[in-house]
ChimeraX commands (.cxc) that place a marker at each C-alpha (Angstrom):
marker #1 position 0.00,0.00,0.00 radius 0.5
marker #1 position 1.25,3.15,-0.95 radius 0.5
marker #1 position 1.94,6.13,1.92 radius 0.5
marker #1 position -0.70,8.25,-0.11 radius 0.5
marker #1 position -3.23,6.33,0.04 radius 0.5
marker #1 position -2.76,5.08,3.82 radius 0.5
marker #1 position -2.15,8.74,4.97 radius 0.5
marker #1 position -5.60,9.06,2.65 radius 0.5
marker #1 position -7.27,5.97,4.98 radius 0.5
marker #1 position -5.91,6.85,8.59 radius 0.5
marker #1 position -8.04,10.04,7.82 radius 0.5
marker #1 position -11.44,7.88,7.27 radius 0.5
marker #1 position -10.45,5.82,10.33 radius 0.5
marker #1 position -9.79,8.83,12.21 radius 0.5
marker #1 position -6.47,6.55,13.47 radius 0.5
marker #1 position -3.09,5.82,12.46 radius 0.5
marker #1 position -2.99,2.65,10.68 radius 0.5
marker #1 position -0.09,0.50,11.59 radius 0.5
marker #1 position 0.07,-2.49,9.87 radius 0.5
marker #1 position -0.94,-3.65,6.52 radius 0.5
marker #1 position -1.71,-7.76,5.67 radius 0.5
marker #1 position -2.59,-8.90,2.33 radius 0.5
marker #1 position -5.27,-11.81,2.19 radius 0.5
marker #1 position -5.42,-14.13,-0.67 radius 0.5
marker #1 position -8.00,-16.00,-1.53 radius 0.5
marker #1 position -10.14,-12.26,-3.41 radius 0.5
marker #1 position -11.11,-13.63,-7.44 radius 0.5
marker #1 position -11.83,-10.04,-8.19 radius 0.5
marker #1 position -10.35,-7.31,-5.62 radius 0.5
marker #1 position -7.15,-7.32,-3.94 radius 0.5
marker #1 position -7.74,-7.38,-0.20 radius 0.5
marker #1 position -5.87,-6.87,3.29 radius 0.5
marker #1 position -6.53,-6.77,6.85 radius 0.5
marker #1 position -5.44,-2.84,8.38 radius 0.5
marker #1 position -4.74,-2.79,11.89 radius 0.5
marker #1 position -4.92,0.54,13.97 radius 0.5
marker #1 position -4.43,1.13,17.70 radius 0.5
marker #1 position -8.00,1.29,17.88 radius 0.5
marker #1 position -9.41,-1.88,15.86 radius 0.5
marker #1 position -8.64,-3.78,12.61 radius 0.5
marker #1 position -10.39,-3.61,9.02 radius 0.5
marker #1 position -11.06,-5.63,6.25 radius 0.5
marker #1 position -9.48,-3.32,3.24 radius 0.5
marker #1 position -11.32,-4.51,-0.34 radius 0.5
marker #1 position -9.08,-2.51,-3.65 radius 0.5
marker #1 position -10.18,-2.52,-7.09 radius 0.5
marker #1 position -9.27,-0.52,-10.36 radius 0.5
marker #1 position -11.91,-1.72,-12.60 radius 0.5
marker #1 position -14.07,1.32,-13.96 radius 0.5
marker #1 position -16.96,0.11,-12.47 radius 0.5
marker #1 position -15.80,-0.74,-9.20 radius 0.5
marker #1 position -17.01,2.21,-6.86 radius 0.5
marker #1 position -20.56,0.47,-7.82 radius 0.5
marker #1 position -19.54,-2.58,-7.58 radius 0.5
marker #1 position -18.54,-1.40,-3.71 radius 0.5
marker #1 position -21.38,0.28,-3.61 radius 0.5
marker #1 position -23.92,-2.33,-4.44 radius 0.5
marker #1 position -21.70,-4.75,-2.21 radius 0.5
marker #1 position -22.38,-2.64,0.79 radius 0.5
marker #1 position -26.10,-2.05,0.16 radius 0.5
marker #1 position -26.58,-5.69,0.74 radius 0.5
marker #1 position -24.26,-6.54,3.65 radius 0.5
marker #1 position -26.67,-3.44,4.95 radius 0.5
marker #1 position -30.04,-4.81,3.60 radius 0.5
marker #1 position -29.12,-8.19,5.31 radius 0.5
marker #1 position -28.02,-6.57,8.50 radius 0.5
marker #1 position -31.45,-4.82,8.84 radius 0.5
marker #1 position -32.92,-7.89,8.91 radius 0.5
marker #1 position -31.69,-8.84,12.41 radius 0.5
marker #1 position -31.59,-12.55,10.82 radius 0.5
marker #1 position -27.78,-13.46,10.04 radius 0.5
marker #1 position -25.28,-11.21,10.82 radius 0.5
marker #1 position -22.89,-9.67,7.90 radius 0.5
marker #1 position -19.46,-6.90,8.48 radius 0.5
marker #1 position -20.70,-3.52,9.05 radius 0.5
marker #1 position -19.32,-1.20,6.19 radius 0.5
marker #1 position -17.14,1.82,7.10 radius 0.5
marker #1 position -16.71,3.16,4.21 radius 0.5
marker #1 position -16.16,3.58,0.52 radius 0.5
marker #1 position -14.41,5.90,-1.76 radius 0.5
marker #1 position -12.11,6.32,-4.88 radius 0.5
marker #1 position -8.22,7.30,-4.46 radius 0.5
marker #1 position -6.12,7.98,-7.43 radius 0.5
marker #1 position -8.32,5.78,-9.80 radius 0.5
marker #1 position -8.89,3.26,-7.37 radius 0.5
marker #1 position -11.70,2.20,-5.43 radius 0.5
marker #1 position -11.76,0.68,-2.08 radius 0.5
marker #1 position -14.25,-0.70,0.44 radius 0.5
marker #1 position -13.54,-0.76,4.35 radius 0.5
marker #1 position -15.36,-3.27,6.67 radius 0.5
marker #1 position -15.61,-4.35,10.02 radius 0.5
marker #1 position -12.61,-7.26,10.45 radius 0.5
marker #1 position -14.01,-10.66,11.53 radius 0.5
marker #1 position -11.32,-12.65,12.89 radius 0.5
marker #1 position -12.65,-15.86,12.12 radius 0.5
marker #1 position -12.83,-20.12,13.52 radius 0.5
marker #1 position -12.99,-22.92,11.29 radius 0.5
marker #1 position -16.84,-23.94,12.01 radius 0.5
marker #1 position -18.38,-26.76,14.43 radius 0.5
marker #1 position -21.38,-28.75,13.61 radius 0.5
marker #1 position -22.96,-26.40,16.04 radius 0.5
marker #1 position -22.12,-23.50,13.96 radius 0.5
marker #1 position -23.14,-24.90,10.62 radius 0.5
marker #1 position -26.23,-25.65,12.70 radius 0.5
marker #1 position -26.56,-22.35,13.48 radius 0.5
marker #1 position -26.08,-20.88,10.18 radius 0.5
marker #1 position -28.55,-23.13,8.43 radius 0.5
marker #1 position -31.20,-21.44,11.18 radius 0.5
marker #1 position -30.08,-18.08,10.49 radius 0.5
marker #1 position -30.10,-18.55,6.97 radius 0.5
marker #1 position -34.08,-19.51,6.87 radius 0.5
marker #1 position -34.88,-16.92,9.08 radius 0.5
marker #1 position -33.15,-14.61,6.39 radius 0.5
marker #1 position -35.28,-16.27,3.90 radius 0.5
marker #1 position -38.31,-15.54,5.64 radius 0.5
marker #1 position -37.38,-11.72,4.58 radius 0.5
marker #1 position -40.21,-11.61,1.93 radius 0.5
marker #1 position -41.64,-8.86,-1.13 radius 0.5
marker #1 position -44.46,-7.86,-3.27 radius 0.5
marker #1 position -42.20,-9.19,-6.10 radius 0.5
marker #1 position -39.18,-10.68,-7.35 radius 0.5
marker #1 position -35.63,-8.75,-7.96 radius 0.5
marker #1 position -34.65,-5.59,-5.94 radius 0.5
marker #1 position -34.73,-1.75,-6.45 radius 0.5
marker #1 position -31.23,-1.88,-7.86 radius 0.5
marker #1 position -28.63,-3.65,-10.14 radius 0.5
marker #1 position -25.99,-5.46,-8.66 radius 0.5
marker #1 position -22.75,-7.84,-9.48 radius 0.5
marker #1 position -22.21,-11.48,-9.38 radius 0.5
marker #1 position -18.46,-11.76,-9.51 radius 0.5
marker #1 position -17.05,-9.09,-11.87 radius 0.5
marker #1 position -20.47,-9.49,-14.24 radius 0.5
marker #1 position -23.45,-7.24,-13.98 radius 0.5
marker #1 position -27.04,-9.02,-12.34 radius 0.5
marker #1 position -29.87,-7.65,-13.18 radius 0.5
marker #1 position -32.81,-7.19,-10.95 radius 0.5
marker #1 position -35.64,-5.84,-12.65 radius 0.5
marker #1 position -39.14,-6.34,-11.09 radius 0.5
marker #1 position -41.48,-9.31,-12.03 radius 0.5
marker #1 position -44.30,-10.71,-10.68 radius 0.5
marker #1 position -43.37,-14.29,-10.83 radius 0.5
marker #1 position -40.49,-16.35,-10.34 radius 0.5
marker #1 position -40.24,-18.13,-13.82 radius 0.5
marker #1 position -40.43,-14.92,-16.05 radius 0.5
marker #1 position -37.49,-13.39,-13.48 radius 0.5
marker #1 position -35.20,-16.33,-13.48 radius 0.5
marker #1 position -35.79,-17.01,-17.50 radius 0.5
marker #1 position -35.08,-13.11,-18.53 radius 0.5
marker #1 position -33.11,-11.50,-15.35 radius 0.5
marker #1 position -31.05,-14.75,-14.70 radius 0.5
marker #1 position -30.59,-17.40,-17.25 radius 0.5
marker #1 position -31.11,-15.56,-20.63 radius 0.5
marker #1 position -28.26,-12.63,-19.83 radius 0.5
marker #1 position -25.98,-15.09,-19.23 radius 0.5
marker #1 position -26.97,-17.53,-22.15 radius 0.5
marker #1 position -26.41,-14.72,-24.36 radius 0.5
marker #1 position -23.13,-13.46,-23.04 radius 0.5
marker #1 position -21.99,-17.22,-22.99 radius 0.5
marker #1 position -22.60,-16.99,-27.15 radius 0.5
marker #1 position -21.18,-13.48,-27.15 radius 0.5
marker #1 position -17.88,-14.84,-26.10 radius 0.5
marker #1 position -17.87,-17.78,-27.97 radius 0.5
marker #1 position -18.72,-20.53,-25.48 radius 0.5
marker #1 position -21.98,-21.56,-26.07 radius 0.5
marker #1 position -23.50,-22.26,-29.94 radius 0.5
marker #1 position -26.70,-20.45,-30.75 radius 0.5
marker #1 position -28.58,-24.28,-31.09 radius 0.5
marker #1 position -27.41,-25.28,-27.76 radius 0.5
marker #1 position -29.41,-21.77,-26.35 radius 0.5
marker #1 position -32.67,-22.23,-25.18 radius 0.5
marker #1 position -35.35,-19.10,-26.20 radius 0.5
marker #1 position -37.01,-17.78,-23.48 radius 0.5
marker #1 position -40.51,-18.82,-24.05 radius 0.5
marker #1 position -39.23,-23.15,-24.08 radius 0.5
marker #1 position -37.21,-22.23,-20.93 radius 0.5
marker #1 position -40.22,-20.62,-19.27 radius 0.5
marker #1 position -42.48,-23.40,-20.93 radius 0.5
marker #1 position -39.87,-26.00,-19.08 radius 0.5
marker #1 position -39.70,-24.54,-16.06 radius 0.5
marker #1 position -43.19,-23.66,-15.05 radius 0.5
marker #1 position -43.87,-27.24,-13.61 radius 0.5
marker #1 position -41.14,-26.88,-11.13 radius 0.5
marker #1 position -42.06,-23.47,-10.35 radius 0.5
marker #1 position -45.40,-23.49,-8.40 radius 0.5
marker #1 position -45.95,-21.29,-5.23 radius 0.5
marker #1 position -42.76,-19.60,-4.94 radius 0.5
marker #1 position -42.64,-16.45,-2.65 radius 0.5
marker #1 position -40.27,-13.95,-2.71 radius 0.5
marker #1 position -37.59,-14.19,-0.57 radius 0.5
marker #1 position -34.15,-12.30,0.75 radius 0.5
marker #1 position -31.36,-14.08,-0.76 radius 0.5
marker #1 position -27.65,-13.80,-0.42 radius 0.5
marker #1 position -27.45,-14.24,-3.80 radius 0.5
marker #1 position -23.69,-15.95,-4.06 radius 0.5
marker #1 position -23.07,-18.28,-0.78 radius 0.5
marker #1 position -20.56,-20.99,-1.50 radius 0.5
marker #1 position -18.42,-21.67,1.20 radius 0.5
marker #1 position -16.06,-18.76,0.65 radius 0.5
marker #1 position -18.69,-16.30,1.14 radius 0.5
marker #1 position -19.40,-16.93,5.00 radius 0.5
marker #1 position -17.59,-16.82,8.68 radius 0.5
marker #1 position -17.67,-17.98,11.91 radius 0.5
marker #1 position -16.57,-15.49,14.43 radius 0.5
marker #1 position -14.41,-16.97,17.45 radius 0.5
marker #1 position -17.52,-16.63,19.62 radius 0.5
marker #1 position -19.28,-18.97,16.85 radius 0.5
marker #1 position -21.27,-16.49,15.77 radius 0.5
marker #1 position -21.85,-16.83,11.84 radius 0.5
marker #1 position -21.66,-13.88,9.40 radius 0.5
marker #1 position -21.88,-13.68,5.70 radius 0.5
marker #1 position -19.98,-11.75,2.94 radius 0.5
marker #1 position -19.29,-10.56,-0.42 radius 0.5
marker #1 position -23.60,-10.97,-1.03 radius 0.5
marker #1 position -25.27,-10.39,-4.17 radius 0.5
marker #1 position -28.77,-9.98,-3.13 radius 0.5
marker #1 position -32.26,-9.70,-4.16 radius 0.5
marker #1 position -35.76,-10.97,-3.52 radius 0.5
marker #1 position -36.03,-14.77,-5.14 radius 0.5
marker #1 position -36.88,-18.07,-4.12 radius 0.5
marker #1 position -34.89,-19.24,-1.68 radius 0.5
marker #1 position -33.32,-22.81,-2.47 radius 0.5
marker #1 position -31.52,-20.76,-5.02 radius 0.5
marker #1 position -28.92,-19.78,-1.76 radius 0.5
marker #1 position -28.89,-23.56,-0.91 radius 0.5
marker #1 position -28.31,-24.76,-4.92 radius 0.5
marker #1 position -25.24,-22.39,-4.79 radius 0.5
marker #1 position -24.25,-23.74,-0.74 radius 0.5
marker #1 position -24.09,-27.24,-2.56 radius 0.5
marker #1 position -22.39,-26.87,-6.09 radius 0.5
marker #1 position -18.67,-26.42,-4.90 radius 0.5
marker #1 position -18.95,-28.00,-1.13 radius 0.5
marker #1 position -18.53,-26.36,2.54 radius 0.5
marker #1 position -21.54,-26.90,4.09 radius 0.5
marker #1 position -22.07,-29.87,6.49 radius 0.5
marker #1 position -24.94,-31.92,6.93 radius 0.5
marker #1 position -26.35,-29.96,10.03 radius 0.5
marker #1 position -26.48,-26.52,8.08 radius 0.5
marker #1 position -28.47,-28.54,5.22 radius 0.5
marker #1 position -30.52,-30.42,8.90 radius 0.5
marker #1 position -31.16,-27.07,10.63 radius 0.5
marker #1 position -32.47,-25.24,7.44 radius 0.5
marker #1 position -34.75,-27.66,6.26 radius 0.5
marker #1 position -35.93,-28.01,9.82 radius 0.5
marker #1 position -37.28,-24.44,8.44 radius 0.5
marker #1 position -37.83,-24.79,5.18 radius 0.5
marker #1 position -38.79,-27.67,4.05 radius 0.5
marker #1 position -38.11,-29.52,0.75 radius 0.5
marker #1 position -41.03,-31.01,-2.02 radius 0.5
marker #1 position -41.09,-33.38,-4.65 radius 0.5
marker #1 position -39.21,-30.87,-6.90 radius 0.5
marker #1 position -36.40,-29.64,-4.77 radius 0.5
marker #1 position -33.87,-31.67,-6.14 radius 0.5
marker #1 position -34.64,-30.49,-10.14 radius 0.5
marker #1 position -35.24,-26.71,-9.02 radius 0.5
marker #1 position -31.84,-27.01,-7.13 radius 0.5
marker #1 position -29.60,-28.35,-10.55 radius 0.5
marker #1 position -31.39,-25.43,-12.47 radius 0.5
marker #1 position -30.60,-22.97,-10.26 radius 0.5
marker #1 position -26.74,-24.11,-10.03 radius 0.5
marker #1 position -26.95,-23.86,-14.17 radius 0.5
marker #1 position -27.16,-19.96,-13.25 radius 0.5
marker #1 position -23.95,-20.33,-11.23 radius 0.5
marker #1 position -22.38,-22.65,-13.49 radius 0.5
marker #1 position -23.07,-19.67,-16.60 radius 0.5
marker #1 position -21.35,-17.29,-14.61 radius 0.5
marker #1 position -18.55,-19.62,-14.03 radius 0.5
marker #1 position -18.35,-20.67,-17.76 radius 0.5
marker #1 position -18.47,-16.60,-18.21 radius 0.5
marker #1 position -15.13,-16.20,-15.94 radius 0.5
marker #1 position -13.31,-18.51,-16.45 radius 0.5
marker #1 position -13.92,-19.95,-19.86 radius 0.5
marker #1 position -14.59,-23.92,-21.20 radius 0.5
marker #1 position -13.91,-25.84,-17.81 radius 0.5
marker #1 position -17.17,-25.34,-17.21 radius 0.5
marker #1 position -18.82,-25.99,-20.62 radius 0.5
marker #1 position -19.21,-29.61,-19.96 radius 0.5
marker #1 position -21.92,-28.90,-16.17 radius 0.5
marker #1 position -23.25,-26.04,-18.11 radius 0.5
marker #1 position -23.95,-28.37,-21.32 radius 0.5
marker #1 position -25.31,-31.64,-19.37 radius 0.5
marker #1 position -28.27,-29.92,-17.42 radius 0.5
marker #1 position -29.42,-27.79,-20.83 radius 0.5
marker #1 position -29.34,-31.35,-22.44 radius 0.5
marker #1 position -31.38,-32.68,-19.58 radius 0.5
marker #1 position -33.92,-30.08,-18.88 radius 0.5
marker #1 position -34.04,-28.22,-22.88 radius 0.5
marker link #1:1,2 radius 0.2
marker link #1:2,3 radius 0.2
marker link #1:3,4 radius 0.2
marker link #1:4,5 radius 0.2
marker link #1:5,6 radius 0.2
marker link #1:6,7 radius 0.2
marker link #1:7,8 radius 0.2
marker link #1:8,9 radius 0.2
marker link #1:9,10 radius 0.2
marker link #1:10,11 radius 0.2
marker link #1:11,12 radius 0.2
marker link #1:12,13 radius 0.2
marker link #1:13,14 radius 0.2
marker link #1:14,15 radius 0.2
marker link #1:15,16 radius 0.2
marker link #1:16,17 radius 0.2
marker link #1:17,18 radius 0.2
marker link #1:18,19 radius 0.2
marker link #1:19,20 radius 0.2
marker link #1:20,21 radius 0.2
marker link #1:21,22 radius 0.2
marker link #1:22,23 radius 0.2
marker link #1:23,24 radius 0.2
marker link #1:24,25 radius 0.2
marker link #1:25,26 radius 0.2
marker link #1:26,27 radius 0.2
marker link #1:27,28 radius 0.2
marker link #1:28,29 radius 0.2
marker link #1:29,30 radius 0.2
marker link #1:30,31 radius 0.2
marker link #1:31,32 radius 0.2
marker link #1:32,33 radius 0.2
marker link #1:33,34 radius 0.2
marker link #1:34,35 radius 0.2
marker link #1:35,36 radius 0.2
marker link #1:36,37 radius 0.2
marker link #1:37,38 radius 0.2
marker link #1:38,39 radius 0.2
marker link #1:39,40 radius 0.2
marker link #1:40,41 radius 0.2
marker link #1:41,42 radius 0.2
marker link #1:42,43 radius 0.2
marker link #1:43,44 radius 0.2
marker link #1:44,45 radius 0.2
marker link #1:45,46 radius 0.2
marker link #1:46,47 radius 0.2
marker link #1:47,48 radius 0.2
marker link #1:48,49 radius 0.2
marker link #1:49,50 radius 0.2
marker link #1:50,51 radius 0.2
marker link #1:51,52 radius 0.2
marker link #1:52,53 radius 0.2
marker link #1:53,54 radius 0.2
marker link #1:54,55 radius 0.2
marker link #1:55,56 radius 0.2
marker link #1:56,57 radius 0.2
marker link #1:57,58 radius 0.2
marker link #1:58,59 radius 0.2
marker link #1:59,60 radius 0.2
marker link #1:60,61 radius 0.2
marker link #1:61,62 radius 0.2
marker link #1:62,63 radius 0.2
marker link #1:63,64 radius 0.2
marker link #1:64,65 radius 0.2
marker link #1:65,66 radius 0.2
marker link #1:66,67 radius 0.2
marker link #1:67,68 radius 0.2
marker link #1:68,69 radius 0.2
marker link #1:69,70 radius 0.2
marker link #1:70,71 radius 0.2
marker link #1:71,72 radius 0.2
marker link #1:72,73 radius 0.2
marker link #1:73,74 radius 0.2
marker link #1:74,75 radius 0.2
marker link #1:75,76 radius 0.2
marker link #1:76,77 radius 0.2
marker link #1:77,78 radius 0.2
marker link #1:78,79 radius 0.2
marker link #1:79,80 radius 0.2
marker link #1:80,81 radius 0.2
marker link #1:81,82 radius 0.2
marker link #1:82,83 radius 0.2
marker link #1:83,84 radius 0.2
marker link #1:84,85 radius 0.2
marker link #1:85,86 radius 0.2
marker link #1:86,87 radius 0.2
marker link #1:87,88 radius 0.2
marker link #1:88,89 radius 0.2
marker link #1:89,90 radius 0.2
marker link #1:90,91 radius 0.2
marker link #1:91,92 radius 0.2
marker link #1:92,93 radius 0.2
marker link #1:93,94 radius 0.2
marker link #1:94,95 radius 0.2
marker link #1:95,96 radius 0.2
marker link #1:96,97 radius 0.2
marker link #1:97,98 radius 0.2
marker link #1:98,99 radius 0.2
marker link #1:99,100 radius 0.2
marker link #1:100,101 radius 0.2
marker link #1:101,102 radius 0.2
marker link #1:102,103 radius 0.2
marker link #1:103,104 radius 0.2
marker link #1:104,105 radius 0.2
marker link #1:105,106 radius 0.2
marker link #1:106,107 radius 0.2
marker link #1:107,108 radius 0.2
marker link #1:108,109 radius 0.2
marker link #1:109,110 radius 0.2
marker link #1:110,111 radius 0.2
marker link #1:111,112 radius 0.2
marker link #1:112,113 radius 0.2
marker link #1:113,114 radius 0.2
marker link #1:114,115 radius 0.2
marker link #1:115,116 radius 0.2
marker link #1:116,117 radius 0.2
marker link #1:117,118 radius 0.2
marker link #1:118,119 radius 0.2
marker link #1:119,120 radius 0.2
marker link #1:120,121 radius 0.2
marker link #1:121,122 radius 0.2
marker link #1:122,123 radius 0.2
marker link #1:123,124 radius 0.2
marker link #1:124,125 radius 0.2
marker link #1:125,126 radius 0.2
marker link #1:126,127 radius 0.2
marker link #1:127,128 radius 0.2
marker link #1:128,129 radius 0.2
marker link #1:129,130 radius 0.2
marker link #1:130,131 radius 0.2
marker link #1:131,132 radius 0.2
marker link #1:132,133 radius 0.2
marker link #1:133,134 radius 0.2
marker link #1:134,135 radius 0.2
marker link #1:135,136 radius 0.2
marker link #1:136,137 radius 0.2
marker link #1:137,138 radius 0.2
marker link #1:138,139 radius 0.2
marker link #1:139,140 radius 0.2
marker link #1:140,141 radius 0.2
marker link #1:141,142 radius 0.2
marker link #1:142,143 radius 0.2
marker link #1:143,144 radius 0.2
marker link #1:144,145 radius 0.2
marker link #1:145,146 radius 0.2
marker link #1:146,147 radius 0.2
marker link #1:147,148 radius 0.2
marker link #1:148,149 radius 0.2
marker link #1:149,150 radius 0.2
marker link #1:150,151 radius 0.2
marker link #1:151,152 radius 0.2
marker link #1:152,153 radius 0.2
marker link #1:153,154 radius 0.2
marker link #1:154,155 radius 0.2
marker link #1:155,156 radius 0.2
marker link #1:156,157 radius 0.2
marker link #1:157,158 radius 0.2
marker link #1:158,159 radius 0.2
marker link #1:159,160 radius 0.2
marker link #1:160,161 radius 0.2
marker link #1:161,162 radius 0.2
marker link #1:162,163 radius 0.2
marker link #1:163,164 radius 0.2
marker link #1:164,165 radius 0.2
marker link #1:165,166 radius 0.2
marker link #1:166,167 radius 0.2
marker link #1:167,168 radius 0.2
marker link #1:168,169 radius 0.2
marker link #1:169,170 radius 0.2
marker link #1:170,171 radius 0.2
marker link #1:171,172 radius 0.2
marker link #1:172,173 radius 0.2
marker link #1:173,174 radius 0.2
marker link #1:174,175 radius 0.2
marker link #1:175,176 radius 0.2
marker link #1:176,177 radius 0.2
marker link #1:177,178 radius 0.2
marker link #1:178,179 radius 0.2
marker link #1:179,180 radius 0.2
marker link #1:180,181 radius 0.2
marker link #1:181,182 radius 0.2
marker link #1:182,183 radius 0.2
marker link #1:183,184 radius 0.2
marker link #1:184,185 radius 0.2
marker link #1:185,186 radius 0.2
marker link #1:186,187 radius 0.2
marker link #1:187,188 radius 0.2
marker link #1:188,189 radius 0.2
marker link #1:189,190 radius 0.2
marker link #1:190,191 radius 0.2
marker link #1:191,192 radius 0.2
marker link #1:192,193 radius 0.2
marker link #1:193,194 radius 0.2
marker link #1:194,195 radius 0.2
marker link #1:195,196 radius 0.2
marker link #1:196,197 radius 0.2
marker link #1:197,198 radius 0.2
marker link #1:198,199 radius 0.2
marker link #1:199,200 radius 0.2
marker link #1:200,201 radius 0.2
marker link #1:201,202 radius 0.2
marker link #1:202,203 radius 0.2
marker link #1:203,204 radius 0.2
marker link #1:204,205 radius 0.2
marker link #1:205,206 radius 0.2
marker link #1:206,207 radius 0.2
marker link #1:207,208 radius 0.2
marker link #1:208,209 radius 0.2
marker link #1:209,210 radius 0.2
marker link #1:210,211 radius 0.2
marker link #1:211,212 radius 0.2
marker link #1:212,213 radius 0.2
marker link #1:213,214 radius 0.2
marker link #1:214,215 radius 0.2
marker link #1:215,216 radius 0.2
marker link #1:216,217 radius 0.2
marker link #1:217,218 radius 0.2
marker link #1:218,219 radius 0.2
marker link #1:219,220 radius 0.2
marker link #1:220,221 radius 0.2
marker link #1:221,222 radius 0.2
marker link #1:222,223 radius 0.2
marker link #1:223,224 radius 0.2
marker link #1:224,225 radius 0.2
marker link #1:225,226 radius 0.2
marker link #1:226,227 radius 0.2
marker link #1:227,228 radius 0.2
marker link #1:228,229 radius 0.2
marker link #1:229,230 radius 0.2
marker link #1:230,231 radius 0.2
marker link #1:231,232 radius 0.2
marker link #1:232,233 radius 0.2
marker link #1:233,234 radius 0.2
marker link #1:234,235 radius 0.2
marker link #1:235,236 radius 0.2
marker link #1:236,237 radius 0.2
marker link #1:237,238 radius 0.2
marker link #1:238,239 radius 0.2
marker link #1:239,240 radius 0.2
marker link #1:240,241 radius 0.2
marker link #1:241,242 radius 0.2
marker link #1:242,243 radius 0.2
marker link #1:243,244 radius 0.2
marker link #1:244,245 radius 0.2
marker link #1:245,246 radius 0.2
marker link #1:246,247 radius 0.2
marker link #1:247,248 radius 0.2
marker link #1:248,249 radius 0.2
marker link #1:249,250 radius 0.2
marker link #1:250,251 radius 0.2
marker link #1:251,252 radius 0.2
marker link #1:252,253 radius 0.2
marker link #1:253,254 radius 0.2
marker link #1:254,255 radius 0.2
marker link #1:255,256 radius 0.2
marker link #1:256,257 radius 0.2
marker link #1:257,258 radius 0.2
marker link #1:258,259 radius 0.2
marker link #1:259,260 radius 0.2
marker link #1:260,261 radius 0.2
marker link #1:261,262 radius 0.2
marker link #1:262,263 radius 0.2
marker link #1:263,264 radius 0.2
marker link #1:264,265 radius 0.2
marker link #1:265,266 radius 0.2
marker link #1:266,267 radius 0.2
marker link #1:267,268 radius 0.2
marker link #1:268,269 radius 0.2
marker link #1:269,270 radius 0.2
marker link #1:270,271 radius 0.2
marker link #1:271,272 radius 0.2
marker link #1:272,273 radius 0.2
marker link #1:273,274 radius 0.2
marker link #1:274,275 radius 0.2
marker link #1:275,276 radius 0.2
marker link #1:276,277 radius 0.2
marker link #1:277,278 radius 0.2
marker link #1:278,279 radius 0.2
marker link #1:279,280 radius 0.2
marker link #1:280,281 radius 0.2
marker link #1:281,282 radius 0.2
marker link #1:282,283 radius 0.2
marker link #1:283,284 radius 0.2
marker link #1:284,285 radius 0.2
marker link #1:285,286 radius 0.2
view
């Protein structure tokens, strides 16, 4: 970190900062822990040019979940642009590898979350998933907001850049046509929006909190479809939630089409690895 820019955060902090620690692990902004004399911070950087939204729309849902009094999330200090940069400042978590207690607790937490409901489907804003815009636009029902706000931007990007053929591309109206079936009674409901297993903590006290969201109002086994594609979760988070929520004969298929979302975005950022997921469940439900 250069002295401009840490002479440029002591000022937000109102406090010297002391120490600077880089944390790995960030797939789109470079990230460190700041410690002060007063308290330590999570320290998110980016240079993208739309990155001050990106930090914007980032804190707007650790708030939005926050207010819920459900699951806890960082609070957010602060977020500016220095010298073509922007950066995000949060509450540090120092964090414990979780118990089957905690996973227990998060699973409760996380349906209580879920109970967070709306008049419709989306949010009142735009937001990210990863580096790659997410719409949110209003709709009345769940089918016509997954088919045009979540799988048909990505489906089209995905041909865009060259990793999807037109004839392997669903249209809208046979996705919708599919989907409807699986879709029945769905309520609105506050999602993270991106929790795999990198996206929450345990606190040393064991209390859980959740990060880097990407939230709107949807149906909620889309959080648990994304909880099981890449692992993390033990058995009593998936015990504890259910306890909650529970599952119907269609779980199961609504869960692999919402991970074909997730799996779009992945074949979006990182190219063909994923072609092969992405391909098998538009074979097996197009």
């Amino acid at each position: 970190m250069n002295s401009d820019l840490k002479t440029y955060l002591s000022n937000i902090l109102n406090d010297a900062i002391q120490n600077v620690t880089s944390i790995s692990g960030g797939d789109v902004s470079q990230a460190c822990k700041i410690s002060t004399p007063q308290a330590n911070y999570f320290l998110k950087v980016n240079n993208a040019p739309d990155a001050l939204t990106m930090f914007q729309t980032e804190a707007y849902g650790l708030q939005s979940i926050a207010k819920t009094n459900t699951i806890k999330t960082p609070k957010v200090i602060a977020y500016d642009v220095f010298e073509n940069s922007a950066f995000l400042i949060l509450e540090f978590i120092a964090s414990k590898s979780p118990s089957a207690q905690d996973f227990k607790t998060l699973g409760t937490q996380l349906a209580q979350l879920h109970q967070c409901t709306s008049k419709y489907f989306g949010l009142d804003r735009d937001n990210f998933i990863g580096p790659l815009p997410q719409s949110n636009t209003h709709h009345k029902t769940w089918v016509d907001f997954y088919t045009y706000q979540r799988l048909q931007p990505q489906l089209e990007l995905a041909q865009q850049k060259g990793l999807l053929q037109d004839s392997e591309c669903p249209k809208p109206e046979r996705i919708k046509n599919k989907l409807k079936p699986l879709f029945k009674d769905i309520t609105p409901s506050l999602l993270h929006g991106d929790l795999w297993s990198g996206n929450y903590l345990i606190s040393k006290n064991g209390t859980p909190y959740v990060i880097d969201p990407a939230v709107y109002y949807g149906h909620a086994e889309v959080d648990i479809a994304m909880s099981k594609l890449f692992g993390g979760f033990s058995e009593s988070f998936y015990k504890a939630y259910f306890l909650e929520c529970p599952t119907d004969e269609n779980t199961s298929a609504r869960i692999e089409m919402y991970q074909l979302y997730y799996l779009l975005v992945h074949l979006n950022m990182f190219g063909r690895s994923y072609y092969g997921s992405v391909k098998s469940i538009l074979k097996k439900y197009f």
